[in-house]
N, C-alpha and C positions, 0 to 999 in steps of 0.2 A: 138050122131050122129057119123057115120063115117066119116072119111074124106080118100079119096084115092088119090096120088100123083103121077103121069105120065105120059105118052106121048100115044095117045089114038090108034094108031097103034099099038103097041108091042105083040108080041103074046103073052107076058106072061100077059100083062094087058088084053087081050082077053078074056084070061082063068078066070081071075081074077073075072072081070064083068061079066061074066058067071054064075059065082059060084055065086055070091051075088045075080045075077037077080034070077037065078032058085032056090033059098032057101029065096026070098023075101024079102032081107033085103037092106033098104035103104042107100044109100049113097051118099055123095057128091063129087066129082071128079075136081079135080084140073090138069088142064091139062098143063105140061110143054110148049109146042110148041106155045099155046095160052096165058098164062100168067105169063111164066117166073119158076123158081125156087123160092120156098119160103126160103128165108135162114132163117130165125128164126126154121121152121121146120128141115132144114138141116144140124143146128147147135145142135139140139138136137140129130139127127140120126147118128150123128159123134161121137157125147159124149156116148151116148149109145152103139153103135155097132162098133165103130172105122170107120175111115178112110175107110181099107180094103174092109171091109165089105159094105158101103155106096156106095163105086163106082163099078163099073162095069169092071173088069180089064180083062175081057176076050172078049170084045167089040172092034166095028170099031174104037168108039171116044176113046179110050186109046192109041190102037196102033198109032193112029195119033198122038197124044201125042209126043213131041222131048224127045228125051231121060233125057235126062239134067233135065226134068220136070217131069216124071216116079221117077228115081231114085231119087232124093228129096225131092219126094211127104212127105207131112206129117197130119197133123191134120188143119192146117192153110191155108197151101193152096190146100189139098187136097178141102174146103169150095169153096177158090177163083175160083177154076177148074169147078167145077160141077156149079155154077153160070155162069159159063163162058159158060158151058158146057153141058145142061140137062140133053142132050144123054147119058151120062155117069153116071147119077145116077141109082144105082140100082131100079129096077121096079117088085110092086109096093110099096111104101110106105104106109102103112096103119095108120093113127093114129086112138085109140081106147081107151078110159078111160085114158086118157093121159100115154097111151104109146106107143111107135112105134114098125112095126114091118116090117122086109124086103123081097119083095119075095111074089111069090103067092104058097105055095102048099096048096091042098086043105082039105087032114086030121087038117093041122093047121089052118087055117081058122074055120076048125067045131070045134075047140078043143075050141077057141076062141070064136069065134059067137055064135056057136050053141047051 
């Protein structure tokens, strides 16, 4: 089963569910706004793809971010943040054969699913 991780307005999760509905493949949806961040999941998606990658650093909820918390970010609390902070993880998370993966584009999705 898939499992997909986000916040159900985003236009990139949009595209996302789109893709999966119109090529028929099912999935489960875990929606941030309604049930929180999974940090067991987001402690994987950090170890796997760094930090960086995980959060969203070109987003509203970064720039809001105090400086002092940008510049220090790391592995540890980049976790504490995006718990803190859903908006800020990147979207969507897909876990798939136990692996994750970040983002919706859609050749990769068919490279995967398809």
């Amino acid at each position: 089963m898939i499992k997909i991780f986000g916040i159900k307005n985003c236009d990139t999760m949009k595209k996302a569910f789109k893709w999966l509905d119109d090529n028929n493949i099912d999935y489960d949806f875990h929606d941030y706004k309604k049930l929180g961040a999974d940090g067991d999941v987001l402690k994987i998606v950090i170890k796997e793809h760094g930090w960086e990658n995980a959060l969203n650093r070109r987003g509203t909820t970064w720039r809001k971010l105090d400086d002092t918390t940008k510049e220090t970010m790391n592995e540890e609390s980049s976790l504490a943040t995006a718990l803190d902070n859903p908006s800020i993880i990147k979207r969507p998370i897909m876990v798939y054969k136990n692996k994750t993966y970040l983002g919706f584009k859609a050749d990769e999705y068919q490279e995967i699913l398809g």
